[in-house]
C-alpha positions in Angstrom: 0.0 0.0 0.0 2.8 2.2 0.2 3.9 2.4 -3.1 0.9 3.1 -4.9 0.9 6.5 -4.1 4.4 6.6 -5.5 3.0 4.6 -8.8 -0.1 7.4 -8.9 1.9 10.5 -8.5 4.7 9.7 -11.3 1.5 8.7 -13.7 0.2 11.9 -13.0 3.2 13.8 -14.0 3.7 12.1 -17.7 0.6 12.9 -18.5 2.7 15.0 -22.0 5.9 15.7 -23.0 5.7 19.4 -21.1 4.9 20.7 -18.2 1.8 23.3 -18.8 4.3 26.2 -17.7 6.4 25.3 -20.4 3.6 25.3 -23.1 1.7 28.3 -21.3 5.8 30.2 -22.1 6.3 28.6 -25.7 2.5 29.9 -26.9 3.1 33.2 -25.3 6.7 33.2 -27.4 4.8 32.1 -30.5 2.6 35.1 -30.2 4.6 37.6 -29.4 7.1 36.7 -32.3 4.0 36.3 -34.8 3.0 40.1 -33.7 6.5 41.1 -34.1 6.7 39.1 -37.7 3.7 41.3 -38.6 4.6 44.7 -37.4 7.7 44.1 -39.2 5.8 43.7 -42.7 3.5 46.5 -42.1 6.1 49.1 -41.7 9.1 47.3 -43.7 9.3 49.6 -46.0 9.7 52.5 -43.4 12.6 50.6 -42.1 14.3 50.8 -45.5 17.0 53.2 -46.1 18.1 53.6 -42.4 21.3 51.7 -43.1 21.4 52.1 -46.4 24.6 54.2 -48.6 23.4 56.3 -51.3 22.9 60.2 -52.5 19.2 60.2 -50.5 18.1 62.1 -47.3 18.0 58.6 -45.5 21.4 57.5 -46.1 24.3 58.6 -43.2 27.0 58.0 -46.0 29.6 60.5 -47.1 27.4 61.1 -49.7 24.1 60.8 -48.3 22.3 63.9 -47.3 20.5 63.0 -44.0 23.1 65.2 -42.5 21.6 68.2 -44.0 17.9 66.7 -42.9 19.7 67.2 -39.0 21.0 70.0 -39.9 18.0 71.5 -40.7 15.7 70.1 -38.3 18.3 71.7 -35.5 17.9 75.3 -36.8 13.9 75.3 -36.4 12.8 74.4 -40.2 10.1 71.9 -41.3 11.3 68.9 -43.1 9.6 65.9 -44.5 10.8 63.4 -46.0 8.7 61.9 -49.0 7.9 58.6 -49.0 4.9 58.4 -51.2 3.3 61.2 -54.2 2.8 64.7 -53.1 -0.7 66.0 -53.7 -0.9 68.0 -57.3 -1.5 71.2 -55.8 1.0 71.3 -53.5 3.1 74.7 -53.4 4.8 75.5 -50.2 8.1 75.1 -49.3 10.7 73.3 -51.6 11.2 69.8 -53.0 14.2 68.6 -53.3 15.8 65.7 -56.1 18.6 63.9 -55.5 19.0 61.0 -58.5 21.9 59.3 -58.9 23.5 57.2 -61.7 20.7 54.6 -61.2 17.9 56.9 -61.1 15.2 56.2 -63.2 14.0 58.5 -65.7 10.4 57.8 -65.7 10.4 57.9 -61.7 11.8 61.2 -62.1 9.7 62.6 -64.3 6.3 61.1 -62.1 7.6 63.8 -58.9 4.9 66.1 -59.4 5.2 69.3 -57.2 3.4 72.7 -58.1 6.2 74.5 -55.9 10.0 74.8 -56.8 11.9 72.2 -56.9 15.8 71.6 -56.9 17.5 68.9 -58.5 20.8 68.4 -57.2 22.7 66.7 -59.9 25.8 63.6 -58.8 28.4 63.6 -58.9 30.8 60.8 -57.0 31.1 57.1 -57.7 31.1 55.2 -54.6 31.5 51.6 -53.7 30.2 50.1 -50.1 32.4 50.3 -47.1 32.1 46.7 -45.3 34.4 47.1 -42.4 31.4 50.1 -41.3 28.0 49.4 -41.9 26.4 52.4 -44.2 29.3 53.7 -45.1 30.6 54.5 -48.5 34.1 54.6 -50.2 35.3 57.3 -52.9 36.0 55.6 -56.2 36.0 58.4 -58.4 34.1 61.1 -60.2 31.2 60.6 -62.4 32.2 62.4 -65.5 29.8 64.9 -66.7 29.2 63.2 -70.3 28.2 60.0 -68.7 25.6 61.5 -66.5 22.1 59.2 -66.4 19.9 60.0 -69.4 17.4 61.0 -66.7 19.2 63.8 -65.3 20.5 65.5 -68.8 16.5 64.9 -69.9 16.0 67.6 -67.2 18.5 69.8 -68.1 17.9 69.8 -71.8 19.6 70.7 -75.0 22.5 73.0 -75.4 23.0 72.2 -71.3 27.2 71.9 -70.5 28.2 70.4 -67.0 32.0 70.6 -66.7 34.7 70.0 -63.4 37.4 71.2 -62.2 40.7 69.0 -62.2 41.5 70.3 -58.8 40.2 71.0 -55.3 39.0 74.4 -54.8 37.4 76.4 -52.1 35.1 78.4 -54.2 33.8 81.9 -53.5 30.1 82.1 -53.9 28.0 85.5 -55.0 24.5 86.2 -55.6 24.3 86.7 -59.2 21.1 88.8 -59.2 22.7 91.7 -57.4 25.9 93.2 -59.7 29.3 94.1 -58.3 28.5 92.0 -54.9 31.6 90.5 -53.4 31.8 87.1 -52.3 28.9 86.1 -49.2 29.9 82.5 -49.5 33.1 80.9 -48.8 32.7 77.1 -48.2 35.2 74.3 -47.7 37.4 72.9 -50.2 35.2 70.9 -52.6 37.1 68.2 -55.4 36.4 68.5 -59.0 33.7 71.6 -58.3 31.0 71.0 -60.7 29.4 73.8 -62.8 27.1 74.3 -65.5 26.5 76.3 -68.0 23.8 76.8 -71.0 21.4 79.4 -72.8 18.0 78.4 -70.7 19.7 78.7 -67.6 19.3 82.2 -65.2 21.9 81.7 -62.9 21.0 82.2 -59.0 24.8 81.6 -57.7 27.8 81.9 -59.1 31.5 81.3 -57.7 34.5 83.3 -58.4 34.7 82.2 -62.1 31.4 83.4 -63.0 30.3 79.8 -63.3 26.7 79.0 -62.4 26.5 77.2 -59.5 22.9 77.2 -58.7 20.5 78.0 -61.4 16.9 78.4 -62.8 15.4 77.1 -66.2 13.3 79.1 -67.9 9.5 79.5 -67.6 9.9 76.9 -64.3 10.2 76.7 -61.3 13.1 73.5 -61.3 16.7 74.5 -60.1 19.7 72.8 -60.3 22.6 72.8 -57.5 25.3 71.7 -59.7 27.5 70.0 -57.1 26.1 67.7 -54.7 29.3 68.5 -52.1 27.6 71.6 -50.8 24.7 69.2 -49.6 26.1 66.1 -48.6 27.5 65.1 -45.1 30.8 65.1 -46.6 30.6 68.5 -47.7 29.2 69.6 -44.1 31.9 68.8 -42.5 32.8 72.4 -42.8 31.2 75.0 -41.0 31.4 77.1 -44.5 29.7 74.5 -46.3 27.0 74.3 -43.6 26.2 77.8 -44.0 26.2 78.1 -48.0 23.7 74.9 -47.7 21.0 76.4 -45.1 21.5 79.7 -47.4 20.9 78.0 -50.6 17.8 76.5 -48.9 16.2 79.7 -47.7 16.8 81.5 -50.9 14.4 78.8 -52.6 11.7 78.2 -49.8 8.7 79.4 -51.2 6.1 80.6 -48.0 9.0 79.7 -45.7 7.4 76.0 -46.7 8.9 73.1 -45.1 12.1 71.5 -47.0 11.0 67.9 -49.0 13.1 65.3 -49.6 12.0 63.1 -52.2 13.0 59.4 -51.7 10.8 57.5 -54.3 13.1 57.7 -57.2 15.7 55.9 -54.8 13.4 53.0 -54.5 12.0 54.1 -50.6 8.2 54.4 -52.1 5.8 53.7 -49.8 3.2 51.5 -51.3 -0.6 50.4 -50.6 -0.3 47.6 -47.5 -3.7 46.3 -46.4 -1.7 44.9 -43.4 -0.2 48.1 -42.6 -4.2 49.8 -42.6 -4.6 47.3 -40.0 -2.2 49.1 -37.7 -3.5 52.6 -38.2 -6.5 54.6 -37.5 -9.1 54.7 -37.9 -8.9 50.7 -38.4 -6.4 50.0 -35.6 -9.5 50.1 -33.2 -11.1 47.2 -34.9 -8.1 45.2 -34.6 -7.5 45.9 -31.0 -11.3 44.8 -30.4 -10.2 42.0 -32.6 -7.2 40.8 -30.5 -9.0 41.2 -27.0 -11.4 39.4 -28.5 -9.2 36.5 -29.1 -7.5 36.8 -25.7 -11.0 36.4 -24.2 -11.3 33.3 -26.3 -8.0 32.0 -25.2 -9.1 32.6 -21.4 -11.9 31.0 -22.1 -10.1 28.0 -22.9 -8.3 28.0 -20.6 -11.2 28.0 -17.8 -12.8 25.3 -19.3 -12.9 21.8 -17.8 -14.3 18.1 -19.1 -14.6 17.1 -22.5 -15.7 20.0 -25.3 -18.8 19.6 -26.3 -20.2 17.5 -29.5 -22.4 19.7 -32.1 -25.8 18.6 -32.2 -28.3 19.2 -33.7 -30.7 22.8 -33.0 -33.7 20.8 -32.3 -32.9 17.3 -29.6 -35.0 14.5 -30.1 -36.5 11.3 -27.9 -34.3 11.3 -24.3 -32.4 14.1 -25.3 -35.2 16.9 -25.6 -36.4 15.3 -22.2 -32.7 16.3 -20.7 -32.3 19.5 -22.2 -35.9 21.0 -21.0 -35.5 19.6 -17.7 -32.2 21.5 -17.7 -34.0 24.5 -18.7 -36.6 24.1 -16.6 -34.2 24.3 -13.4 -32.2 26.6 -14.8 -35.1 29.0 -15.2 -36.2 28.3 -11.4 -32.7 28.9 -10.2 -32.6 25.8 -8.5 -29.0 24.8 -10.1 -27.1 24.6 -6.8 -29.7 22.1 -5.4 -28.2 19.6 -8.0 -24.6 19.7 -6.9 -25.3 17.0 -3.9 -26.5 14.7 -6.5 -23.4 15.0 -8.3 -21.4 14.4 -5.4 -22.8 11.1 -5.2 -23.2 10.4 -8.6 -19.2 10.8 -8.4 -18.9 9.1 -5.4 -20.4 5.8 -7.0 -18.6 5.9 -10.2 -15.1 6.0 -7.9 -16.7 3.2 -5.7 -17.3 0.8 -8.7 -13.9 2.3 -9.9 -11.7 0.5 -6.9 -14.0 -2.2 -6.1 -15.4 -1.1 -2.6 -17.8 -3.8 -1.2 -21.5 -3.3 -1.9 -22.7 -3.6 1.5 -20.7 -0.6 2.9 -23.0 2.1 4.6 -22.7 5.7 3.1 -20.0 6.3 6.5 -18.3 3.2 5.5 -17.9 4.0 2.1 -17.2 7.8 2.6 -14.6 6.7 5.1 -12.6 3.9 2.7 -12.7 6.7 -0.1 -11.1 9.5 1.8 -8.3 6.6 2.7 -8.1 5.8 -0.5 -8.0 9.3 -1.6 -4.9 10.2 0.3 -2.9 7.2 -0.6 -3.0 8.8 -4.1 -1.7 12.0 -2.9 -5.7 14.0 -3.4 -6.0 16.9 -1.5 -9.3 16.6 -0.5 -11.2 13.1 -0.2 -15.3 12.8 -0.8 -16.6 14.1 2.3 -15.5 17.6 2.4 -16.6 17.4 -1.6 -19.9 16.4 -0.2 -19.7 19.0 2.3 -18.8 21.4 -0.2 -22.0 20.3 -2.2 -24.6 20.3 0.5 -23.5 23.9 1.3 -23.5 25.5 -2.4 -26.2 28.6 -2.6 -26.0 29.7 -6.1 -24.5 28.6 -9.5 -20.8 29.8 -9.3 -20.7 27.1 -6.0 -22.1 24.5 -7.8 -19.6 25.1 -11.0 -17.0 25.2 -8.1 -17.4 22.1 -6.6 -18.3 20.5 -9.5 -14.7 21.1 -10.8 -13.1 19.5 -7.8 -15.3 16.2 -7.9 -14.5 16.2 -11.6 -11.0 16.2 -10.9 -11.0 14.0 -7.8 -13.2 11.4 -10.0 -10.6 11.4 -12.9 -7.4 10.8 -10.7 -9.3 8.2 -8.5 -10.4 6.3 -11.6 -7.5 7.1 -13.6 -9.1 8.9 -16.5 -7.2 10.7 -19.2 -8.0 14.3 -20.6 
């Protein structure tokens, strides 16, 4: 007799191959890497660009330009970075280009804006830097006949983009106002990049009298001819920071916000019903949605005994007879009155379960089951169950109670789930 509780207790505990803790951790794992997994697809392609080298306002490359989108932000100005179309009609501030060799022509050309724009043409070849994440190495100017079709399809006929041979600290005028001396010194710049041509009104000019910064005619585009008075390399000097915020504020129309376009790179944003999901005014349906299911789950989880078979709307023969008895006391409230009944429906099952004799009185029997009971390690035998029963008042006791004898039934018969 004093090993079966030893024999009981390990047959309780291989009941799976986990523990419920363990499964209770690996589900809430699963779903918090399957929300993750999604959030992550929404919003992927907001993510892109962060790391990435390149002539845009995202990249933090030599020759990316989102040290001029800190830059500005710092001194007070409005910036947005364009992810998706601008609306037709939109006028204030300024938009600014930056396409590169890749840069398509047709994407290019879609970048509606009704306000100025500014195209700032490249200039560098650059190759990825993989000891440094999003960095960029120098491997050479981008000569200005081989410059994408897309970029000289902007500038037009007749248009000349030519470099110096050597570095240069150029001296930078307005070209609007005659005799001016130089406003603009910024640092020393390699192979300075100017332009020159007959639809061009030039808005800058260095010490040359080459056009720097320009206008075409009946437009509103403008071309910054070299893309080192923009880029974080070129910011490096304090000159170079100031002829860029200048530049800027000369083309702002309505003191607008500053707009860096991002779509020819590739960063478009595109239609995600996933994504909808996660913002208003839908994201209130999908939290409903997921409470909902958390109900569900702890729901589940609260449940006890078999699930339930589907049957059919309308019972028939014994059945119907069971179901509107049931509703019957369940309309008079008389529920609790049945949990005493269960008791010793339970109690009898167990009897016949472990052989008790059938002459035992109800003391006899109650008294070999509660010896029985803690031989198997139970917490409780049957007569505080039926204790328990006899004193239930309303439903919630009876649904209490009823879980214990279930329990205490299945372990003393050795039922499986």
């Amino acid at each position: 007799m004093s090993r079966a509780p030893k024999a009981r207790k390990a047959e309780k505990t291989q009941t799976g191959p986990f523990r419920g803790r363990t499964m209770l951790w690996i589900v809430l794992v699963g779903l918090a890497a399957t929300a993750v997994l999604l959030l992550l697809t929404a919003f992927e392609p907001e993510l892109r660009g962060q790391d990435e080298a390149g002539p845009h306002a995202l990249s933090r490359s030599a020759d990316g330009y989102g040290g001029l989108v800190a830059l500005t932000k710092s001194l007070g100005i409005p910036v947005l970075i364009s992810r998706a179309p601008l609306p037709k009609d939109a006028e204030d501030g300024l938009l600014v280009l930056t396409p590169d060799e890749r840069t398509d022509g047709k994407a290019l050309a879609e970048v509606q804006f009704a306000g100025p724009r500014l195209i700032v043409l490249p200039k560098w070849r650059a190759i990825p830097d993989f000891s440094h994440r999003g960095w960029v190495k120098k491997y050479g100017p981008v000569e200005p006949e081989r410059l994408p079709r897309s970029v000289l399809s902007q500038l037009g006929k007749g248009s000349v983009v030519s470099q110096r041979k050597a570095p240069a600290r150029p001296a930078l005028r307005r070209a609007d106002i005659p005799g001016q001396p130089a406003f603009w010194i910024p640092g020393r710049i390699d192979n300075l990049q100017t332009l020159a041509g007959p639809q061009w009104r030039p808005i800058l000019l260095d010490e040359t009298g080459a056009i720097v910064l320009a206008r075409k005619d009946h437009s509103q585009t403008y071309v910054l001819t070299d893309p080192d008075l923009f880029n974080t390399q070129g910011l490096r000097s304090p000159g170079t920071a100031q002829s860029a915020m200048a530049i800027l504020n000369i083309l702002r129309a309505n003191e607008g916000p500053v707009i860096f376009d991002v779509t020819i790179q590739g960063y478009k944003r595109g239609h995600n019903l996933l994504r909808l999901a996660f913002e208003p005014p839908f994201v209130g349906a999908t939290f409903c949605a997921l409470v909902a299911a958390l109900l569900m789950g702890l729901h589940a989880l609260a449940r006890f005994g078999p699930p339930l078979a589907n049957q059919r709307a309308l019972a028939l023969g014994k059945q119907a007879l069971v179901d509107n008895t049931a509703g019957l006391i369940r309309m008079a409230g008389r529920q609790h009155r049945m949990a005493e009944r269960y008791a010793l429906l339970c109690r009898a099952a167990v009897a016949k379960a472990v052989g008790a004799p059938r002459d035992l009185s109800d003391p006899e029997l109650n008294t070999l089951l509660d010896r029985l009971s803690a031989q198997a390690g139970q917490p409780a035998g049957i007569t505080p169950l039926l204790d328990e029963a006899r004193r239930a008042g309303n439903p919630g006791d009876l649904m209490t109670v009823a879980r214990k004898l279930y329990d205490w039934k299945r372990e003393m018969t050795r039922e499986r789930h």
